[in-house]
N, C-alpha and C positions, 0 to 999 in steps of 0.2 A: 339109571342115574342121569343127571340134568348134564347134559355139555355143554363146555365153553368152547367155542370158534377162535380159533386165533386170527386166521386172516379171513378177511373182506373176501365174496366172490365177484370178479368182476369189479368198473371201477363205480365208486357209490357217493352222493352227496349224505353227509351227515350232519346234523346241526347238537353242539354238543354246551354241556355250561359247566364251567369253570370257575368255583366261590361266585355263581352268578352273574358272570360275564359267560353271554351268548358266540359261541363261536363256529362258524360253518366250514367243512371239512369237504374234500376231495379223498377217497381213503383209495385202493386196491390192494389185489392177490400179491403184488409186488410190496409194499409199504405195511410196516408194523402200525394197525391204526389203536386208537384209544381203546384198554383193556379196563377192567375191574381194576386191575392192579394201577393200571396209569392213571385212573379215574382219582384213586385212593393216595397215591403219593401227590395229584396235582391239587387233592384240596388241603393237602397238609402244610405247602409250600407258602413263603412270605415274600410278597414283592412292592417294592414301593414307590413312587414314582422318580424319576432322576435317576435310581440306580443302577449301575451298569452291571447286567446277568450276561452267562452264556448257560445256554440248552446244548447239554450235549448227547448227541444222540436223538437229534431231534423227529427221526420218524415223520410221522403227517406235519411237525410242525405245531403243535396244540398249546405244549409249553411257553414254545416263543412267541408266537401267536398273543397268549394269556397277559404276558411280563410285557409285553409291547402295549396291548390294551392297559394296561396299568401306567402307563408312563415311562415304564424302565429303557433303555437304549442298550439293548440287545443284538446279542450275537449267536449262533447256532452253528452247530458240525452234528455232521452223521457220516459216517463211511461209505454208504449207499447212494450212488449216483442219484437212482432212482427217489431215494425218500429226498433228497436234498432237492430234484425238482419240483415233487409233487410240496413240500415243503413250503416255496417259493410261490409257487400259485395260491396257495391257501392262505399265508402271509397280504399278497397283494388280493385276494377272496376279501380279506378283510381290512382291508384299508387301512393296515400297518406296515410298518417300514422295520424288515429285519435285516441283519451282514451274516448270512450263510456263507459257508466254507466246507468242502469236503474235505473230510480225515479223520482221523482219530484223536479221539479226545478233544485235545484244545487245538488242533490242527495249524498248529505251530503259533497261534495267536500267540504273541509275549506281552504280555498285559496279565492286570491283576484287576479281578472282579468284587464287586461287592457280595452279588451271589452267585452262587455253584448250583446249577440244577443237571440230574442227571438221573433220567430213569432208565438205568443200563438194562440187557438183558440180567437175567438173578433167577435161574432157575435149571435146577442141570434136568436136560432134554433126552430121551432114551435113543441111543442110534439111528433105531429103525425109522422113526421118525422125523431126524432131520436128513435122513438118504428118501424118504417120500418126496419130502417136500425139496429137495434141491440142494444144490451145493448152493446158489447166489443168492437163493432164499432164506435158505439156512443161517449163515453168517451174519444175517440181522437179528437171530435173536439169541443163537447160541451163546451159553455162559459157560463153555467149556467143561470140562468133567467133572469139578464139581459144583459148577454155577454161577461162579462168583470170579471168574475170571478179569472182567472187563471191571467189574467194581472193585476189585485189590487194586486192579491198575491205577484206578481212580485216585485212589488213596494214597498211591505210590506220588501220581502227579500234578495234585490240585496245591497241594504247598506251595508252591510255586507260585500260585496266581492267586493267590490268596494276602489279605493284609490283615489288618488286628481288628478288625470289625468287619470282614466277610466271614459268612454264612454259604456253608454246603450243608445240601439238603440231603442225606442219602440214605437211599432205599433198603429194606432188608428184607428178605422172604423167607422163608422155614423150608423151599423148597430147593435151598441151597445149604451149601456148606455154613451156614449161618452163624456158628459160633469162631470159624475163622475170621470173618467177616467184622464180627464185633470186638475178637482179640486186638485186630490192626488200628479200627478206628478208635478203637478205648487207649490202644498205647501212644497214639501219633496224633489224637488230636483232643481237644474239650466237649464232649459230647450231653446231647441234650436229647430224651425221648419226648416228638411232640405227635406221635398218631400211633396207634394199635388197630389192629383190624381183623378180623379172617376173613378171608380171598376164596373164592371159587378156583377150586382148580382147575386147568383146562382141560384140551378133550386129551392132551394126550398122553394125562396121566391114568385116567380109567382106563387107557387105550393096553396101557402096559404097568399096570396097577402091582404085578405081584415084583416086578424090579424096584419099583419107589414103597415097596410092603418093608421089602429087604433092608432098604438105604435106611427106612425109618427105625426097624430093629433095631439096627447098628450105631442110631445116635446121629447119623448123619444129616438127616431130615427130620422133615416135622409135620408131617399129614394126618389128618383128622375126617373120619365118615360123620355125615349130621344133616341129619333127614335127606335122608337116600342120596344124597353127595358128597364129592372129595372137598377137604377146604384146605388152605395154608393158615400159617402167620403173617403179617407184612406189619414190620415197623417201620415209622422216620424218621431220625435222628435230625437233628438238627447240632454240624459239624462247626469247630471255632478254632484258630492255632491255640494251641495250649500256651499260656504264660511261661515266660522263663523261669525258671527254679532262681 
């Protein structure tokens, strides 16, 4: 079966497009760079000039990158020392002006956005797998046990920064806890489906194929063979505060 790469070897120029803006990347083995799945949540996304986004979690930077090109006046966090520099290079690579910040989530920003972008980790990872590849490696994509850790959080704290006409973009994959995921956002916010997909899975689900066999039995996931490879699901929702009753 076909394998997906998750990480770059070495460090690599990539030139990538984005709804047709050209964007040129600095990726590595340290930095989560543009996936199938990132590919697929960044052309689902809507940005429009004037409007103030944050990218969270912003990896190589692609998103902020994107919304910048657009005219938006953007902000960016990732937890990753490492993504937030390589981030920053790629930002001034392209001759945009972004307010990177390390930390989580909105990394104490107190301000309210028009848009919410966030293509979290969203995928539960099999052990063995993030002890190969590292603990400081690891933690950049890990979605916790079962997947969708860092987007509940999301969900938990984008109200906040949110007013009656922003828009959160958020991710969903079948190779998570998916229908928790959609219990929270269905009860906590007005939700709108604007993309469907199926996703390549990466390598390292072939890798450890009869545990995610298991997870899919049980309802938990949602994996699919088709033509001699593994796929996902990924929707977009497109998030809004819900009207007062």
């Amino acid at each position: 079966m076909r394998r997906v790469k998750t990480f770059a070897r070495g460090t690599e120029r990539r030139k990538v497009s984005v709804q047709g803006v050209e964007i040129e990347l600095e990726v590595n083995e340290h930095v989560f760079p543009p996936s199938a799945n990132g590919s697929f949540y960044a052309e689902s996304v809507r940005v429009n000039a004037a409007e103030t986004v944050i990218d969270i979690g912003t990896g190589s930077g692609v998103l902020a990158i994107f919304a910048a090109k657009a005219g938006a006046v953007v902000s960016a966090t990732d937890l990753d020392p490492a993504a937030v520099e390589v981030a920053e290079r790629n930002a001034a690579r392209n001759g945009v002006s972004v307010e990177f910040r390390r930390g989580a989530l909105f990394a104490g920003l107190d301000k309210k956005f028009d848009v919410i972008l966030a293509n979290l980790p969203n995928e539960i990872i099999h052990r063995s797998y993030l002890d190969e590849v590292g603990e400081q490696l690891a933690h950049t994509f890990d979605g916790g046990e079962r997947g969708n850790e860092h987007v509940l959080d999301l969900l938990q704290a984008a109200k906040g920064h949110m007013h009656g006409r922003s828009r959160l973009y958020l991710p969903v994959h079948t190779l998570t806890d998916y229908h928790e995921t959609l219990r929270q956002a269905v009860n906590d916010y007005s939700a709108r489906l604007v993309a469907v997909a199926q996703l390549p899975a990466k390598e390292f689900v072939e890798e450890h194929i009869d545990f995610y066999l298991r997870l899919n039995e049980a309802g938990v996931i949602r994996i699919f063979a088709q033509g001699g490879a593994w796929y996902t699901n990924g929707y977009v929702f497109e998030l809004s505060l819900a009207a007062p009753v």
